[in-house]
C-alpha positions in Angstrom: 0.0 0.0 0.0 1.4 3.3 -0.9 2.7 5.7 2.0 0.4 9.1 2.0 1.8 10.2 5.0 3.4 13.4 2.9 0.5 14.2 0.8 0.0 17.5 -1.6 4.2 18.0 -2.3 5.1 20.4 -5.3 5.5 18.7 -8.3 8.4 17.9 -10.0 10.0 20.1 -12.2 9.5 18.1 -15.3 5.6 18.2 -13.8 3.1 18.1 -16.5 1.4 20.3 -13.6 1.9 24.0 -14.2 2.0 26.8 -11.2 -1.0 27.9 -10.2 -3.4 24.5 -11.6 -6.4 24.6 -9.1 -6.3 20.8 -7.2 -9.7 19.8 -6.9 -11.1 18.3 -3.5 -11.6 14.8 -5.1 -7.6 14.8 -5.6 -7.1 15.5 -2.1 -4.7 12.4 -1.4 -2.7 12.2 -4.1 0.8 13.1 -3.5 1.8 15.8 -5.7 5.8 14.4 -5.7 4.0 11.1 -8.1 2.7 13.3 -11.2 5.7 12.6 -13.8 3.7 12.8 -16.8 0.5 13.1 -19.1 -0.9 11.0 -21.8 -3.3 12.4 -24.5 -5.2 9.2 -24.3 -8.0 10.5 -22.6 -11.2 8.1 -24.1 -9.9 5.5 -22.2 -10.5 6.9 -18.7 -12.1 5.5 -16.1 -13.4 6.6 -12.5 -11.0 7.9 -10.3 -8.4 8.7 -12.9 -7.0 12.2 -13.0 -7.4 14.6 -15.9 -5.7 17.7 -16.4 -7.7 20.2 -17.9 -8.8 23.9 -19.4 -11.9 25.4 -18.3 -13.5 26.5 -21.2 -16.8 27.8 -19.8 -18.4 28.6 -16.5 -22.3 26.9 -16.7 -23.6 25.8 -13.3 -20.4 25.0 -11.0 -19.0 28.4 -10.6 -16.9 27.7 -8.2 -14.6 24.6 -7.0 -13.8 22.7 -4.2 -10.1 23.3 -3.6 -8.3 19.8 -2.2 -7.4 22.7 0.5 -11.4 22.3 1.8 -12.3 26.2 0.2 -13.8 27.4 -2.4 -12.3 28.6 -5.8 -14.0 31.0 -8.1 -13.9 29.4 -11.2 -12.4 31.7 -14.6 -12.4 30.7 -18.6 -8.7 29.9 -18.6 -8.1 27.9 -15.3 -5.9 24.5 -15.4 -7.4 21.9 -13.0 -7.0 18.5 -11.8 -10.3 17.1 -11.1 -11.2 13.3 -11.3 -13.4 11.5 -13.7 -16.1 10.1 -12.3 -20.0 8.9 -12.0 -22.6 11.4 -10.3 -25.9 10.7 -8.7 -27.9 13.7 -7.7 -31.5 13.9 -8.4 -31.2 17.6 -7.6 -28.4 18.1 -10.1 -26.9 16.2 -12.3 -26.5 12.4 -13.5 -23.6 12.0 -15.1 -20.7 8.6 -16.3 -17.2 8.7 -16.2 -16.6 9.1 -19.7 -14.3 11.7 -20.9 -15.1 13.2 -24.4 -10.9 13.8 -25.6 -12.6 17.6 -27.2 -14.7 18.6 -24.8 -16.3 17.3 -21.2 -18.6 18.2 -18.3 -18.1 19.4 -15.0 -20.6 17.3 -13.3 -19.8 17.9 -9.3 -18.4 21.1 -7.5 -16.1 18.8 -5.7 -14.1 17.8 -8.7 -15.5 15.7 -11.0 -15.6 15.1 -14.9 -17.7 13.0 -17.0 -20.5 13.3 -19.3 -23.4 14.9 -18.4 -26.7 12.4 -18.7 -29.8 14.2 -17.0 -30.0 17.6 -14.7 -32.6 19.1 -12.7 -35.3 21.4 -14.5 -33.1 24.3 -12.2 -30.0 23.1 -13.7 -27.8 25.6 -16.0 -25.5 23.7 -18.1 -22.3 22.2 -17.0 -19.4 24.2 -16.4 -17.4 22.7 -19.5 -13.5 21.7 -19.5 -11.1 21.3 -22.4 -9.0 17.7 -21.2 -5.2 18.1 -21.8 -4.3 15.1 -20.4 -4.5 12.2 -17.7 -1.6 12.3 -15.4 0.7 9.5 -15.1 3.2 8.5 -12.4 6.9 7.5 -13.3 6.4 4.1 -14.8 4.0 5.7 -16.9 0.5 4.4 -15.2 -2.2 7.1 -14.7 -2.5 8.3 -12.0 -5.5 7.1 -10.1 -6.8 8.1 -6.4 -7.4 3.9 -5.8 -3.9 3.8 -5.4 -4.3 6.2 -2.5 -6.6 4.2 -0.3 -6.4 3.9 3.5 -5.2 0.4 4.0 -8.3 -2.0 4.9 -9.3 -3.0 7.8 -11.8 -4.4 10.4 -14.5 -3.4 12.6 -14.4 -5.0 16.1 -17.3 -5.9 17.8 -16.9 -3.2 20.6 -17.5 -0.2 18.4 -20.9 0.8 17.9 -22.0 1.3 14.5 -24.9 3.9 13.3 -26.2 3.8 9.9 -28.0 7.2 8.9 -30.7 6.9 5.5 -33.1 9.5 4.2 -35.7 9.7 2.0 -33.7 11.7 -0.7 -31.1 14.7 -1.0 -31.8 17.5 0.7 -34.2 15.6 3.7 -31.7 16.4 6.5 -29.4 13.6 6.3 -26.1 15.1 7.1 -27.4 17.8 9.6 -29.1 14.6 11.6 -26.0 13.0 11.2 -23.0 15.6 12.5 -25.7 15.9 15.4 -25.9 12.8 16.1 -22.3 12.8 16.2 -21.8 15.8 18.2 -24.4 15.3 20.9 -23.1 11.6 21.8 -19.2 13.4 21.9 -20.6 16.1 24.1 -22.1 13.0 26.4 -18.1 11.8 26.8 -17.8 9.4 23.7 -15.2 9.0 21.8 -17.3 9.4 17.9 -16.0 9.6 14.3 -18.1 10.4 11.3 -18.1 8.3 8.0 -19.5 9.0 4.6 -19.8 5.7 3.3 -21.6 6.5 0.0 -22.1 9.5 -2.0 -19.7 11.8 -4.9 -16.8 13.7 -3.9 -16.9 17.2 -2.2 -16.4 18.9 1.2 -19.8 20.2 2.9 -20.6 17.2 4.2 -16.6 16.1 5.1 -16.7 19.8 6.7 -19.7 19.8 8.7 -18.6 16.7 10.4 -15.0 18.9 11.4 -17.0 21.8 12.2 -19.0 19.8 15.1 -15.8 18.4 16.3 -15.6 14.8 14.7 -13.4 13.2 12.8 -13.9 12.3 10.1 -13.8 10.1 6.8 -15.3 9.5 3.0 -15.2 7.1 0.1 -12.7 9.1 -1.3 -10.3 7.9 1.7 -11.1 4.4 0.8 -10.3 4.7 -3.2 -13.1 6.0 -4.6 -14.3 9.3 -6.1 -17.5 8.7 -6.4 -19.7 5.5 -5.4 -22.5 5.4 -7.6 -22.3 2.6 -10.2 -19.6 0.7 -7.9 -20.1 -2.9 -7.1 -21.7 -3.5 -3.7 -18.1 -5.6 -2.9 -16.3 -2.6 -3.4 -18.6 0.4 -1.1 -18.6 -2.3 0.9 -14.7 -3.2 1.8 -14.5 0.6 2.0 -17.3 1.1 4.4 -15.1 -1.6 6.5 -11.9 0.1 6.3 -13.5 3.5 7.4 -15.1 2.3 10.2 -12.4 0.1 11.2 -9.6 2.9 10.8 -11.9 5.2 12.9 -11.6 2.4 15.2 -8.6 2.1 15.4 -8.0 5.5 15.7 -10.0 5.0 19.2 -13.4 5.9 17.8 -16.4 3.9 20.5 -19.2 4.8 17.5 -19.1 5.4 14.4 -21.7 7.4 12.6 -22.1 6.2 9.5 -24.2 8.5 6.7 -25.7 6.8 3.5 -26.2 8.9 0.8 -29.4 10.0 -1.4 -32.7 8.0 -0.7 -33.5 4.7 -0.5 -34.5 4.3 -3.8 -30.7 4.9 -5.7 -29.8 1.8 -6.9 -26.9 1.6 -4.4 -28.3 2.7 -1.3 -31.2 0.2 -2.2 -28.7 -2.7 -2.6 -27.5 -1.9 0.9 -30.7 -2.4 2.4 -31.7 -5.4 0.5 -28.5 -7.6 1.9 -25.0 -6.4 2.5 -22.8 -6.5 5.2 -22.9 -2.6 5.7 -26.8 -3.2 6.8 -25.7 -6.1 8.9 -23.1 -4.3 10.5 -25.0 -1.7 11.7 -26.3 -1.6 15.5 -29.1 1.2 14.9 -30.4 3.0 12.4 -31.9 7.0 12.1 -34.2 7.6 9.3 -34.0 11.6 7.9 -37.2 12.9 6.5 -38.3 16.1 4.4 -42.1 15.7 5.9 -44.2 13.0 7.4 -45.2 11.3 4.3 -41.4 10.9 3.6 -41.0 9.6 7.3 -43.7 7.2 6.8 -42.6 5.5 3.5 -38.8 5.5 4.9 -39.6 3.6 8.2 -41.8 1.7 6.3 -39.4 0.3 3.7 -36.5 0.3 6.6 -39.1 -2.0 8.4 -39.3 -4.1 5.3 -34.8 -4.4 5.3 -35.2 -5.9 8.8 -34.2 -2.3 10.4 -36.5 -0.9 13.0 -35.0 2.7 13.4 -34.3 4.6 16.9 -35.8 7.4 15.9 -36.3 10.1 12.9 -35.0 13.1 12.5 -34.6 16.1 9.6 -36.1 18.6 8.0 -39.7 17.0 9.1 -38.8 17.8 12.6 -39.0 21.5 11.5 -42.4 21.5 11.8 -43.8 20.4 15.4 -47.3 19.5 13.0 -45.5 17.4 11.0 -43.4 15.8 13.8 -46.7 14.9 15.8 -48.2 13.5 12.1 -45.1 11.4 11.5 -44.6 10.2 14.9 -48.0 9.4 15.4 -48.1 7.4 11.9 -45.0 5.9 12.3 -44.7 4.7 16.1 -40.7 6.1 16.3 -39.7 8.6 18.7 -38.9 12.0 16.3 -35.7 13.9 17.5 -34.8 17.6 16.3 -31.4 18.5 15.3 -31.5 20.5 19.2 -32.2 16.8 20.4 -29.6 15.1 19.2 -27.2 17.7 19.9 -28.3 17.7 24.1 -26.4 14.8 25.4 -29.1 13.4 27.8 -31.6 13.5 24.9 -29.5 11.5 22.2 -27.8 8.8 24.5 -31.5 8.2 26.1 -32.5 6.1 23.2 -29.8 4.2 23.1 -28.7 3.6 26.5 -28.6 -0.5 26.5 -26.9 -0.4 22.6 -24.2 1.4 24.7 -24.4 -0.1 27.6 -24.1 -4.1 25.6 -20.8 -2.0 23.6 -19.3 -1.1 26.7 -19.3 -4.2 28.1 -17.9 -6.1 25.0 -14.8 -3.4 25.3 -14.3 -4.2 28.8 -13.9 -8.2 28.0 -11.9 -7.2 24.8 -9.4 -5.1 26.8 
């Protein structure tokens, strides 16, 4: 496994890379020190591989998310390394990793490139990028962020696990989540944060470090983006986040599932993986109590009974005394799961059962 202890170095001299190219977020492990070359042959990309590129012209991303975790304003003119990739947003855009050697699209604000499939009605067009190149190490490979993985590992049976789902983008997911997070840290646990599924890009990774968890993505465990990845493959790297956060001392681990449960990978979770049969609890995020209804509902169905629901639902004390009527689970507010007593409550005997299992482990 290569060493990414020194990430981000200055290229070398005979660097493809010029001064001043814009380092996308998606690239954020790659050691600089490895670019040695480019080739032209740009058709043959796949996900993860890094392009060099020209922006051409500024459509819906007019900014990008800097490997640095800021934003960039975009200009006609900029060089970039950004990663070709697959993108799953119903909000947004859909988009493959398939890099058009004239012209390509600029599918995600964290760094990604691909061909635009469908977009939102909202939706300008993509921000388009002239390719120059992919990069390539010394032996002449290109350069891919796979070869930047953490190096796998395990989950013990101590840590306590908790899968977050929601009812689409945009339901609450990640606020639930970081305050999940935060309130069982402020109750004296040692937590980390995982992204286990999703595409690229820093607001969620951020919001996590903002609450005071640590934090990892996909992206740690080798891939840019998850969508259209085999079920083996999200879910090796959902075990080598959670057990590196382990190791790293982490008691629970909160563990955030993008989009709905309808996306094609999320629903192949549910259905039967070990991801789903790793996790202790689950929290269901809702936009209203309709969405709570037909998430607990088809949670219910997966052999998951969840410990309570939370997003933007929760917003709206109508809507929370709808859903929680409907539904049978407790509703908790982002303010509730940030309050210590409130959030460990529910799961008092999950940590309790944990605790116990460290003790005879120690």
């Amino acid at each position: 496994m290569r060493d990414v202890s020194s990430l981000n170095t200055l290229p070398s001299a005979d660097s493809p890379v010029p001064p001043g190219t814009k380092w996308a977020f998606t690239t954020r492990r790659v050691d600089h020190g490895d670019i040695a070359g480019l080739t032209k042959n740009v058709g043959h990309a796949v996900s993860g591989d890094l392009v060099l590129a020209e922006l051409v012209s500024i459509g819906q991303h007019k900014k990008l998310q800097l490997a640095s975790g800021r934003y960039s304003e975009s200009y006609i003119g900029d060089i970039v390394v950004m990663a070709c990739g697959d993108r799953y947003a119903p909000d947004q855009f859909e988009g493959f990793a398939e890099i058009n050697p004239d012209e390509c699209d600029m599918i995600a604000g964290g760094g990604l490139l691909g061909r635009m499939v469908h977009a939102h009605g909202r939706m300008s067009t993509p921000t388009r990028v002239r390719p120059l190149g992919l990069l390539t190490d010394a032996d002449g490979d290109v350069v891919n962020i796979a070869s930047y993985s953490l190096p796998g590992a395990t989950i013990p049976g101590h840590v306590a696990v908790i899968g977050v789902f929601g009812a689409s983008m945009n339901a609450g997911k990640t606020t639930a989540a970081v305050s999940l997070a935060h309130g069982l840290a402020k109750a004296g646990y040692r937590v980390a944060g995982v992204k286990a599924t999703g595409t690229g890009a820093f607001g969620d990774f951020n919001a996590f470090r903002d609450a005071g968890v640590p934090v990892s993505d996909f992206t740690d465990a080798g891939m840019v983006s998850t969508y259209r990845m085999p079920l083996e493959r999200i879910e090796q790297g959902f075990e080598t986040l959670v057990g590196t956060a382990a190791n790293n001392g982490a008691e629970i681990v909160v563990v955030e599932i993008a989009d709905g449960v309808f996306q094609a990978e999320t629903a192949e979770i549910l259905k039967g993986s070990r991801i789903r049969d790793r996790f202790d609890a689950v929290m269901f995020a809702a936009p209203d109590a309709l969405g709570a209804v037909g998430g607990v509902t088809i949670l219910r169905q997966s052999g998951l009974e969840p410990f309570t629901v939370s997003g933007m639902v929760t917003r709206s004390p109508l809507a929370t005394r709808e859903a929680e009527s409907a539904t049978g689970v407790p509703m908790l507010s982002r303010a509730d799961l940030r309050n210590p007593e409130a959030v460990v409550a529910p799961l008092a005997d999950l940590l309790a059962g944990k605790q116990a299992l460290a003790e005879l482990a120690a």
